[in-house]
Structure formats: C-alpha cells, structure tokens
Kinemage of the C-alpha trace (Angstrom):
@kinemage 1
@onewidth
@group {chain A} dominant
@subgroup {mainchain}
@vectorlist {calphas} color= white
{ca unk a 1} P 64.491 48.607 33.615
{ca unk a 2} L 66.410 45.335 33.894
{ca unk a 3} L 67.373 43.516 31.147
{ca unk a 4} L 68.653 40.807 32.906
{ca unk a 5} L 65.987 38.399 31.635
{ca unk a 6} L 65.079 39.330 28.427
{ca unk a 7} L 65.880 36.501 26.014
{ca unk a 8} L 64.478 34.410 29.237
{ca unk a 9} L 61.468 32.260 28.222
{ca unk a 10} L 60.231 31.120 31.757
{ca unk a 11} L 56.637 30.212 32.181
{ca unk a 12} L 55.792 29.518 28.629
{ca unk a 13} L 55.172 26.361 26.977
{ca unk a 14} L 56.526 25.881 23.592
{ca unk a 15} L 56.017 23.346 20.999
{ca unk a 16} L 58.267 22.610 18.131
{ca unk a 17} L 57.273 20.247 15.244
{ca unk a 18} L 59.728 17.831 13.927
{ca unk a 19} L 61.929 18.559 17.031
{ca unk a 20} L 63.214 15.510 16.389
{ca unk a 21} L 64.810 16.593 13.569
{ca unk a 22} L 68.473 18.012 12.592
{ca unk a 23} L 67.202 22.054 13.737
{ca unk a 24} L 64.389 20.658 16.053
{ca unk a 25} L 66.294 19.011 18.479
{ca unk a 26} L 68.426 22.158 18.784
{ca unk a 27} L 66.057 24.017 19.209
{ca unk a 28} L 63.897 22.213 21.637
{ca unk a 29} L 67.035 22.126 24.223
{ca unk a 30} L 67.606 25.389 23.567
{ca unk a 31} L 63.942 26.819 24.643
{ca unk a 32} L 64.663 24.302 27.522
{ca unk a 33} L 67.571 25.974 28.365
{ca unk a 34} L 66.006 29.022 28.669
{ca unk a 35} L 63.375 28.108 30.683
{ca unk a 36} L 60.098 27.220 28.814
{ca unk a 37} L 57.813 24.428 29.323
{ca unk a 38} L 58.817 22.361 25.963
{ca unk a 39} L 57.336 19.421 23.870
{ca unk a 40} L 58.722 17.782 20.914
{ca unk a 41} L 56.191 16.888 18.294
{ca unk a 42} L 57.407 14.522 16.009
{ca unk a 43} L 56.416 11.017 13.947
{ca unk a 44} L 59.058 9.414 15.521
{ca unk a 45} L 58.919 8.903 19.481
{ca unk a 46} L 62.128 6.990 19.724
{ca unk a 47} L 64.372 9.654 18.380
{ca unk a 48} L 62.161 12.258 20.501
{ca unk a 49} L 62.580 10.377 24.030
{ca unk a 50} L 66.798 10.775 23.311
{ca unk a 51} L 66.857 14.351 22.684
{ca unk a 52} L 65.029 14.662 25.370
{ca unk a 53} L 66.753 12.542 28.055
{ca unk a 54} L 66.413 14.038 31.671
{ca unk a 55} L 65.661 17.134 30.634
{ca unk a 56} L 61.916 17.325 31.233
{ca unk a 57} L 61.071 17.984 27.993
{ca unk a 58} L 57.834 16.503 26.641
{ca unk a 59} L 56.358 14.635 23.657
{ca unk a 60} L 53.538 14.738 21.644
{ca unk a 61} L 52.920 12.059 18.511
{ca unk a 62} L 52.157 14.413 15.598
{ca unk a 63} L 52.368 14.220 12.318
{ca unk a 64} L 52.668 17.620 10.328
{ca unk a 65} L 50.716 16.084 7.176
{ca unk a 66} L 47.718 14.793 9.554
{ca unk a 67} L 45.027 18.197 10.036
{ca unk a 68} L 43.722 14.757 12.706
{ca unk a 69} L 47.317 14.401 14.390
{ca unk a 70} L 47.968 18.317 14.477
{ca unk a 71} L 44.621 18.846 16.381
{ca unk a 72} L 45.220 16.195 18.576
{ca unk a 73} L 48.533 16.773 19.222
{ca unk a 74} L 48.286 20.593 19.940
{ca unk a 75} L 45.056 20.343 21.988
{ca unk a 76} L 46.970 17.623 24.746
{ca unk a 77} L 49.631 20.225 24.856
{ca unk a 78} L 47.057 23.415 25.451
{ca unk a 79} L 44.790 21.278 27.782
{ca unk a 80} L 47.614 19.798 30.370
{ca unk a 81} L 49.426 23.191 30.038
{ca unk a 82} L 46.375 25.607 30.107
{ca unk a 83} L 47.384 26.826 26.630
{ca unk a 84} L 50.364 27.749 24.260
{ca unk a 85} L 52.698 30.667 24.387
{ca unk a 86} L 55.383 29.680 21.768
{ca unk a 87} L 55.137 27.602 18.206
{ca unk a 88} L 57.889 26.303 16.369
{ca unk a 89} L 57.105 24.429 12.659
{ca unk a 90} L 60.446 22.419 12.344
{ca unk a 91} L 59.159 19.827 10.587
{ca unk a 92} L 60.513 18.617 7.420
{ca unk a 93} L 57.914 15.982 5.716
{ca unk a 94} L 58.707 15.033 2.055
{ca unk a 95} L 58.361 12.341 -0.262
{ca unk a 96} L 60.513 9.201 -1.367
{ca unk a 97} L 61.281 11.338 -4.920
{ca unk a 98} L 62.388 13.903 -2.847
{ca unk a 99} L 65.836 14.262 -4.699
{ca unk a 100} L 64.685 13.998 -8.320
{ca unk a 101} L 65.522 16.875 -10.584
{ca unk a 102} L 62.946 19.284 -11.905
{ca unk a 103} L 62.516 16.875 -15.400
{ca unk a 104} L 61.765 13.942 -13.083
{ca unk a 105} L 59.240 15.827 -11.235
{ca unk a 106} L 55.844 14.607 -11.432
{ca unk a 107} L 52.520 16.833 -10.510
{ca unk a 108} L 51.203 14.555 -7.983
{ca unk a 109} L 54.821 14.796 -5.930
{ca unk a 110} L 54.795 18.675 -6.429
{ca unk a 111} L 50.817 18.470 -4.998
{ca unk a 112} L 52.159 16.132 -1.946
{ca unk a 113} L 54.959 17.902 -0.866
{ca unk a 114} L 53.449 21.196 -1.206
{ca unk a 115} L 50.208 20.326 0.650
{ca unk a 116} L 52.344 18.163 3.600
{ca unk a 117} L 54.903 20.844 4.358
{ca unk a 118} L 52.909 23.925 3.666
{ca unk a 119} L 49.442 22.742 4.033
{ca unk a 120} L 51.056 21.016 7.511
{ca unk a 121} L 52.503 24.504 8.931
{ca unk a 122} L 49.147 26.345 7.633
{ca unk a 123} L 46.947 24.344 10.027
{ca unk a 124} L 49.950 24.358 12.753
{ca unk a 125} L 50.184 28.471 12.384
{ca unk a 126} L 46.402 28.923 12.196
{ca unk a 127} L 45.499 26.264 15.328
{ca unk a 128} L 48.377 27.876 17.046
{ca unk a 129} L 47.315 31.248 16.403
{ca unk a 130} L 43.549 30.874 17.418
{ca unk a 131} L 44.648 29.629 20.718
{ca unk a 132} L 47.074 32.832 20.879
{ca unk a 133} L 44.354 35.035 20.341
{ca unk a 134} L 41.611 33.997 23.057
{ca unk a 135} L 44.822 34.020 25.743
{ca unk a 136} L 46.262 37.174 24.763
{ca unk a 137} L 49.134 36.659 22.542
{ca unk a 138} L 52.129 34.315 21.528
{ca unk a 139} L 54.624 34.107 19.542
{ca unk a 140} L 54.982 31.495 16.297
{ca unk a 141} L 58.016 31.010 14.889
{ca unk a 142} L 58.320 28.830 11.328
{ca unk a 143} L 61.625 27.541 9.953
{ca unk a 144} L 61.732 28.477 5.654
{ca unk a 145} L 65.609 28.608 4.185
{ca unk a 146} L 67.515 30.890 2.141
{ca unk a 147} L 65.955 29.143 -1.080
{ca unk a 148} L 62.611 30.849 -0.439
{ca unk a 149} L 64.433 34.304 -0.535
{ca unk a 150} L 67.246 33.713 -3.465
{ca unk a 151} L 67.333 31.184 -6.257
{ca unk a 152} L 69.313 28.000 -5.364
{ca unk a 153} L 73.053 28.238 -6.833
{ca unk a 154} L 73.270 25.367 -8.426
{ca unk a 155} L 77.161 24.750 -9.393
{ca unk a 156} L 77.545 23.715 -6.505
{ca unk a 157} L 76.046 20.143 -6.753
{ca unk a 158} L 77.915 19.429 -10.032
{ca unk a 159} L 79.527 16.222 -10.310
{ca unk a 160} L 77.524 14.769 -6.860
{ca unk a 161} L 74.290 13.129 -6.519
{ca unk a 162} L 72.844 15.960 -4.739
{ca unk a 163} L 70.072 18.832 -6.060
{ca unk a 164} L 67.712 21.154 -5.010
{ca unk a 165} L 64.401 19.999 -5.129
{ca unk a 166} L 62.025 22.932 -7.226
{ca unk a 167} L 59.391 22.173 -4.532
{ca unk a 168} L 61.091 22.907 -1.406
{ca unk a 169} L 62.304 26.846 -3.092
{ca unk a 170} L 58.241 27.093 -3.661
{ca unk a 171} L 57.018 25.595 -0.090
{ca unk a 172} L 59.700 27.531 1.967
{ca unk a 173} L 58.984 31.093 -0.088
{ca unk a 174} L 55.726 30.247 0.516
{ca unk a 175} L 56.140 29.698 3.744
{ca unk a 176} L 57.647 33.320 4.204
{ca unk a 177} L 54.761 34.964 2.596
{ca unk a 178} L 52.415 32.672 4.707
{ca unk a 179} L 53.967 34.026 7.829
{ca unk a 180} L 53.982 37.512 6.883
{ca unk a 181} L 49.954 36.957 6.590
{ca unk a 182} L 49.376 35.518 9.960
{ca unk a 183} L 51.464 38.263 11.257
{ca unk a 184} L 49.358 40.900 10.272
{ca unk a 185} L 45.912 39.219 10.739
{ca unk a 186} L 46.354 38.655 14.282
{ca unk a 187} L 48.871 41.262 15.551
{ca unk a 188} L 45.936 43.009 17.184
{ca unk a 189} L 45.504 40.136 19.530
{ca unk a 190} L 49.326 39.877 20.245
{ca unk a 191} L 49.932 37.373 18.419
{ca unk a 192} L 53.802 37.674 16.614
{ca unk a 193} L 54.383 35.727 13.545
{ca unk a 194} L 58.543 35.653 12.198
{ca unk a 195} L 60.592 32.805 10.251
{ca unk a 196} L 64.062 31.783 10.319
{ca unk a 197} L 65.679 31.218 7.248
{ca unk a 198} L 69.168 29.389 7.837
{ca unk a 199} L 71.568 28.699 5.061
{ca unk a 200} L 73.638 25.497 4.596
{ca unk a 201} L 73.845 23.273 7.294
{ca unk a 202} L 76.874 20.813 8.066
{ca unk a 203} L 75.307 16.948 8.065
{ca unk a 204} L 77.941 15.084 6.078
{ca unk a 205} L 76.957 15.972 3.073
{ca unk a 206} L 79.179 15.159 0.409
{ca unk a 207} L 83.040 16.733 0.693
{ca unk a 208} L 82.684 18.307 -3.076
{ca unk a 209} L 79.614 19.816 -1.868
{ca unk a 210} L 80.545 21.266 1.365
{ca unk a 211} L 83.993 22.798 0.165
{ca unk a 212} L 82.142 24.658 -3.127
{ca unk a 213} L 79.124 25.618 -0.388
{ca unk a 214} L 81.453 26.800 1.911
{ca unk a 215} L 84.030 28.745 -0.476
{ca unk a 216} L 81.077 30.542 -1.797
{ca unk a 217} L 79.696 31.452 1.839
{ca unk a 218} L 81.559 34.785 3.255
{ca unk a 219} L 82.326 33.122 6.521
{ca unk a 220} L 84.480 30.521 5.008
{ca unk a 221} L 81.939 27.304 6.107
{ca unk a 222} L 78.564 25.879 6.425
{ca unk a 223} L 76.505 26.710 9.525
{ca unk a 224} L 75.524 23.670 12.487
{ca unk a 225} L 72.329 23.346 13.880
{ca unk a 226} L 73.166 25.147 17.116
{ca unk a 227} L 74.205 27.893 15.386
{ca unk a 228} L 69.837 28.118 14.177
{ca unk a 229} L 68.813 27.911 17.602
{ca unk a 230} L 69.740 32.199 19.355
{ca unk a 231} L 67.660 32.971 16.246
{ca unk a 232} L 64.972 30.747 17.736
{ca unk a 233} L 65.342 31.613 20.875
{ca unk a 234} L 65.485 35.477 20.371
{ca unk a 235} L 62.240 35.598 18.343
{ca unk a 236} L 60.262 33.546 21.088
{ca unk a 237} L 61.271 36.278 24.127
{ca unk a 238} L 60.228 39.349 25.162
{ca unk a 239} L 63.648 40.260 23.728
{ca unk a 240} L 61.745 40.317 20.654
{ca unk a 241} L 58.564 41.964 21.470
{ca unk a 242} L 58.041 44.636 18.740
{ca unk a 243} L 58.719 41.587 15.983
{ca unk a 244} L 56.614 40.602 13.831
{ca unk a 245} L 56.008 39.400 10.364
{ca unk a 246} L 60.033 39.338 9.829
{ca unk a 247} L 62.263 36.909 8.233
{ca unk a 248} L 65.590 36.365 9.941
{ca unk a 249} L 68.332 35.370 7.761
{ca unk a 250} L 70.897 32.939 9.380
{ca unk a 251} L 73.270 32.012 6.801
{ca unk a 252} L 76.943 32.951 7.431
{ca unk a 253} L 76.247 36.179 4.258
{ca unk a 254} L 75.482 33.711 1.707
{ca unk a 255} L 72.490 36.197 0.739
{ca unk a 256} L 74.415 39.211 1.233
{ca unk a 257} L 77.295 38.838 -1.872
C-alpha cells in the first residue's frame, strides 16, 4: 500500500462556512492546496473573492443564522458539484454585545448567540450529513475552542478591555457534544463527524494579553491561523478514515498543564 496520497483530498468538494474568516480562509486554501473542489460560504462576498484570488476556489452567499440561506447555499454547491464530500462550520456569527461580561448579559443575547452559532452549525451538520448519507459517506468537520473543553482562565484579561464571553464556552462545548451525536447517528452510512478545538490565536490582540496568554501556554506563544489548518486538512482525508466523533485539540499544551 502507498501512502503517498493519503492526506490528498482530490475529487472532493468541500465547503467551509465563514471561510472568510480569520481560520476560514486558512483553511479554504489549504483544502485547495490539497486538491479538493472548494467554496467559501460566507456573508461577506468581497472579503471571499480576495482569499480566493486565482485559485479557483468558489463562493456561495450564506449566512450561518439563515436555516433559508444554509439550504440555499448548500443545495447550489451539491447540485453544480453532484454532491458534498467535505463540511467545514467556520463561521463565527455573534452579536453587537458580544464582549459584555457575564453581569451585562442579557437572556435575549444568550438566546441569539446560542441559536445563530449553534442552531447555524446544527442545520449545516444535519443538511450536510443527509446529503452524506444517500452518497455514501463524508466527512464534517466543525471548529469549537479550548473553552468548550476547560474553563476560560481569566487573569489573563486583567487590566484590558478584553473577556470571555459565557456564551461562546456554552455554544462551542456544545458544539463538541453536538458533533459527537452526529458522529454516531450516521457512522453507519460513512458519514465521519470530528471538531477542532484551537487555542489562542495571534490577531493583534492587545500586548498585555498576548504576553500573559502566551507565558501561560507551554510552547512559549499563541498559535496563527495556519497553524489550524493540517488539523483541518488531516480530518477531511482518507488519512483519517477510522475518525470519528473526536475532538482534536490544537493549542500549543494550553490544556495539557
């Protein structure tokens, strides 16, 4: 046996929400790199059209809070491609109080974030997964965060204006559990399930911030968005093939102290 090609991802079209985004646009180049059929879906076409340049990769309006745009957006992508071999929920929707702390935080923004970002990567995983299942298997692939597997530390936003919103530890542990439920449901129609949970991740954040993240993190430094994307990209090949309903940790040992 050759394993030449196995983190290759040739023949199969792959769509990442909010690819876009910080991760998503990593990660879209990266499945384009390795050979899959790829199409950004994102709010904001603009931003999408510059990651993708010359590349050949595609886009697809969606927007993860819309069950209408989801639909719409995933059934272009299955009917002009025949269907959908690799799902990646990227996408990051939140609300202007996003950054209030847990006192501020009202019921209705707890409701709206948690049925956007959740509710939004339900309907992507279950759509997705459907699809999987009448074509004999795929391979979905949702991005959570450390903060849905350990409580957020939070020393380390003393003294700046930044804080962990209560709702986004809920929505990404939730989002874990979520996946570990479509992974078993429809592993008997081939159909893997996995997240990737990355750690910090450098985009200028505040200097006080990153040094206290980063002496606290065993590696010595916050992680980049490229650094997200072999995770990615292993868990959508055949490199990958007895995976399922696992949560890989990307996070330079912050979890492991």
């Amino acid at each position: 046996m050759s394993y030449k090609g196995l983190f290759l991802c040739e023949d199969k079209v792959a769509l990442v929400t909010g690819g876009a985004g910080l991760l998503g646009r990593e990660i879209a180049k990266a499945l384009n790199d390795f050979g899959a059929k790829v199409y950004i879906g994102d709010v904001d076409e603009k931003k999408a059209k510059e990651v993708s340049g010359d590349t050949g990769i595609g886009y697809v309006h969606l927007d993860i809070t819309s069950e209408d745009s989801i639909g719409k957006a995933m059934e272009t992508v299955i009917r002009d491609n025949g269907g959908l071999d690799i799902m990646v929920n990227s996408a990051y929707p939140r609300t202007k109080d996003w950054g209030n702390k847990i006192e501020k935080v009202s019921l209705e923004s707890w409701k709206n974030n948690v049925d956007s970002h959740m509710g939004g990567y339900f309907f992507c995983c279950r759509k997705a997964a459907e699809q999987m299942k009448q074509q004999g298997g795929g391979t979905i692939i949702n991005l959570a965060s450390i903060y849905g597997v350990v409580a957020p530390d939070f020393s380390i936003y003393e003294g700046t204006e930044m804080t962990m919103p209560v709702a986004y530890s809920a929505i990404k542990g939730g989002i874990i559990a979520l996946t570990r439920y479509i992974a078993t449901y429809y592993a008997k129609y081939n159909v893997r399930a996995n997240t990737v949970s990355p750690g910090g991740i450098f985009d200028n954040q505040q200097e006080t911030f990153v040094k206290r993240y980063s002496d606290k993190t065993p590696l010595g430094r916050m992680g980049s968005p490229s650094e997200v994307t072999g995770a990615v990209v292993f868990l959508a090949s055949e490199a990958a093939s007895y995976i399922t309903g696992q949560n890989l940790i990307v996070d330079g040992g912050w979890t492991a102290w």
